[in-house]
C-alpha positions as CSV (number, residue, x, y, z in Angstrom):
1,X,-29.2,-6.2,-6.2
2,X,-26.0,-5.6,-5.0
3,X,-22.6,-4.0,-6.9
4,X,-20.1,-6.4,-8.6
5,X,-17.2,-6.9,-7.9
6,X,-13.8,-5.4,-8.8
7,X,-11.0,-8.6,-9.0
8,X,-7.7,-6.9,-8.3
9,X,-5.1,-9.3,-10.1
10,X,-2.0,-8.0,-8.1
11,X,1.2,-9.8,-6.5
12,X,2.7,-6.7,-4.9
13,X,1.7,-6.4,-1.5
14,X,2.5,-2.5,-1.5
15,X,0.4,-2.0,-4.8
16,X,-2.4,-3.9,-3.9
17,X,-2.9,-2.0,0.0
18,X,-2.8,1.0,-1.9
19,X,-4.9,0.2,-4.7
20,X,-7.5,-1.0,-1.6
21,X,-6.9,2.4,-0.2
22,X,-7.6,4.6,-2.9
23,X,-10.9,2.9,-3.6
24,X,-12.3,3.3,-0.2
25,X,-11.1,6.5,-0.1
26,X,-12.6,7.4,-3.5
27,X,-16.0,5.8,-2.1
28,X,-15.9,3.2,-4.4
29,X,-18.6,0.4,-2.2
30,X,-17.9,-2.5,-4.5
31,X,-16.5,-5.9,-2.9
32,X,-12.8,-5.9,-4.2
33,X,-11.6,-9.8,-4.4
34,X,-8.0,-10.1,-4.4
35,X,-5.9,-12.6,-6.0
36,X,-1.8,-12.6,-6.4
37,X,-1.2,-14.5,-9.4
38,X,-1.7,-15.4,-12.8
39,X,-3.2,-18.9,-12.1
40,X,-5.6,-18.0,-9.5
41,X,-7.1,-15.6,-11.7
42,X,-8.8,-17.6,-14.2
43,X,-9.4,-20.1,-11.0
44,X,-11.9,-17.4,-9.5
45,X,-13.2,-16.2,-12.7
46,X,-14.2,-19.7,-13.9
47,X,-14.6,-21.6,-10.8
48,X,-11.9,-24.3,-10.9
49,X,-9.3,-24.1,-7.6
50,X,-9.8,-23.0,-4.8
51,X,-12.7,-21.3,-6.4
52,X,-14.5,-24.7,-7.2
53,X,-17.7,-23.5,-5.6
54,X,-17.9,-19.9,-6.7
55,X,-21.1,-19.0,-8.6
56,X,-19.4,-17.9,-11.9
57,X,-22.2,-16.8,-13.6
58,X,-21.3,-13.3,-11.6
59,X,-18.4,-11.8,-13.6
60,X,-16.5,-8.9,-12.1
61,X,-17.6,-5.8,-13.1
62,X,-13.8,-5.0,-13.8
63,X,-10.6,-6.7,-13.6
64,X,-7.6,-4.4,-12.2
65,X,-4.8,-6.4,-14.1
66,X,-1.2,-6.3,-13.3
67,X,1.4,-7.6,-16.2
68,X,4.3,-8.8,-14.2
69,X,2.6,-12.0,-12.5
70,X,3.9,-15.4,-11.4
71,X,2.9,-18.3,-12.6
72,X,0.8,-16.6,-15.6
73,X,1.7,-13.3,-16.9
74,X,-0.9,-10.7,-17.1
75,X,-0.8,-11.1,-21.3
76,X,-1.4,-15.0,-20.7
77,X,-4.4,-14.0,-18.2
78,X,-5.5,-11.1,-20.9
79,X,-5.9,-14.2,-23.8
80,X,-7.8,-16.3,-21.7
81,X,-10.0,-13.7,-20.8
82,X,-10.7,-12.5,-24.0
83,X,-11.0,-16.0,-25.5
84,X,-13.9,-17.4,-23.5
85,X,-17.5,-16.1,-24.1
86,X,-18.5,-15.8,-20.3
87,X,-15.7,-12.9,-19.8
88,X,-15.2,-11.6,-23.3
89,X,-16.6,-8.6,-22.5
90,X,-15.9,-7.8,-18.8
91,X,-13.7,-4.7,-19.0
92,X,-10.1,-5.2,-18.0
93,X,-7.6,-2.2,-17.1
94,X,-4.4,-2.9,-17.3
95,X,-2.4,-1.2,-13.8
96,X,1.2,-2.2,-14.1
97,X,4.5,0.0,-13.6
98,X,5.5,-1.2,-17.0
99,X,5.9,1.6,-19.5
100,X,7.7,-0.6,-22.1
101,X,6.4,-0.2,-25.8
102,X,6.0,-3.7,-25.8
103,X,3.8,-4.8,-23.1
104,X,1.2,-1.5,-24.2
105,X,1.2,-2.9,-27.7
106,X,0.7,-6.5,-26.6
107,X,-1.9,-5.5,-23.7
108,X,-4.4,-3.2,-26.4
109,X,-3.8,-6.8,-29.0
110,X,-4.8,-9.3,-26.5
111,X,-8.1,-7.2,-25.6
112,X,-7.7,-4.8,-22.9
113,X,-10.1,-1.9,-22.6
114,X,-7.2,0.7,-21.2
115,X,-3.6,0.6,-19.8
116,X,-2.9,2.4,-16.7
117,X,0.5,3.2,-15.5
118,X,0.9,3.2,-11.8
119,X,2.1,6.3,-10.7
120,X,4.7,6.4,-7.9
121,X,3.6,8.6,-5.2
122,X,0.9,7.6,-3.6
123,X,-1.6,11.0,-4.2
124,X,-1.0,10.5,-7.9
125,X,-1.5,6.7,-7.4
126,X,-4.6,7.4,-5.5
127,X,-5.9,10.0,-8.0
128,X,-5.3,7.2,-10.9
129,X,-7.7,4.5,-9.3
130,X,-10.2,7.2,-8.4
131,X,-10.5,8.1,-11.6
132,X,-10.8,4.3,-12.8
133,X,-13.1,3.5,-10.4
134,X,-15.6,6.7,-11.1
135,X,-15.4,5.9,-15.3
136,X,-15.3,2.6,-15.3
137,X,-18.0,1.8,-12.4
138,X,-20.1,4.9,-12.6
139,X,-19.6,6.3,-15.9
140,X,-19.2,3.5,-18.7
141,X,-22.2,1.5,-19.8
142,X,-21.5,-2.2,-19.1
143,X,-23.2,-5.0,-20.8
């Protein structure tokens, strides 16, 4: 059986080499699918889009979720997430640079399982996703 995979929700080019980085660095083997916005989110996690013919009955087994989105912020994504029964429980990390009070509070209402602030320099941004990747992959017991 092979390893789910991670979906990286991220429209920063910069963030999302690095994040890619500091996985295979951390020898983290999991397929990481990449999407850039809001909207094409939900179309890979349920199929619809440019996604039409993905099998979704294979969830992600996490979703690395940036806030500041087009289209659909990552609050709006977070909802829809949370309200439909075939994702309810996939574990989503919020990994934004946002440290406003506000998008914390609104993040831990809507359902998400941790919020990660990204850390500038890349060895602290590398130790972060290490660290995500070995609890939330290795570490906590998924349904």
């Amino acid at each position: 059986m092979s390893k789910k995979a991670i979906l990286l929700v991220e429209d920063n080019p910069d963030d999302e080499e690095l994040t890619l980085r500091s996985l295979k660095q951390s020898n983290i083997l999991n397929d990481v699918v990449v999407v850039h916005d809001g909207v094409e989110a939900l179309d890979y996690l349920y199929g619809s889009g440019s996604y039409a013919n993905r099998d979704t009955t294979v969830t992600p087994a996490i979703i690395l979720l940036d806030l500041k989105l087009p289209r659909l912020n990552g609050i709006e994504v977070l909802q829809r997430i949370r309200a439909e029964p075939a994702t309810k429980l996939t574990p989503v990390v919020v990994l934004t640079s946002s440290s406003e009070e506000e998008d914390v509070v609104a993040s831990y209402t809507m359902g998400a399982n941790s919020y990660v602030r990204k850390p500038v320099k890349f060895p602290q941004f590398a130790a972060a996703v290490k660290q995500l990747g070995l609890y939330w992959l290795l570490l906590n017991q998924a349904t």
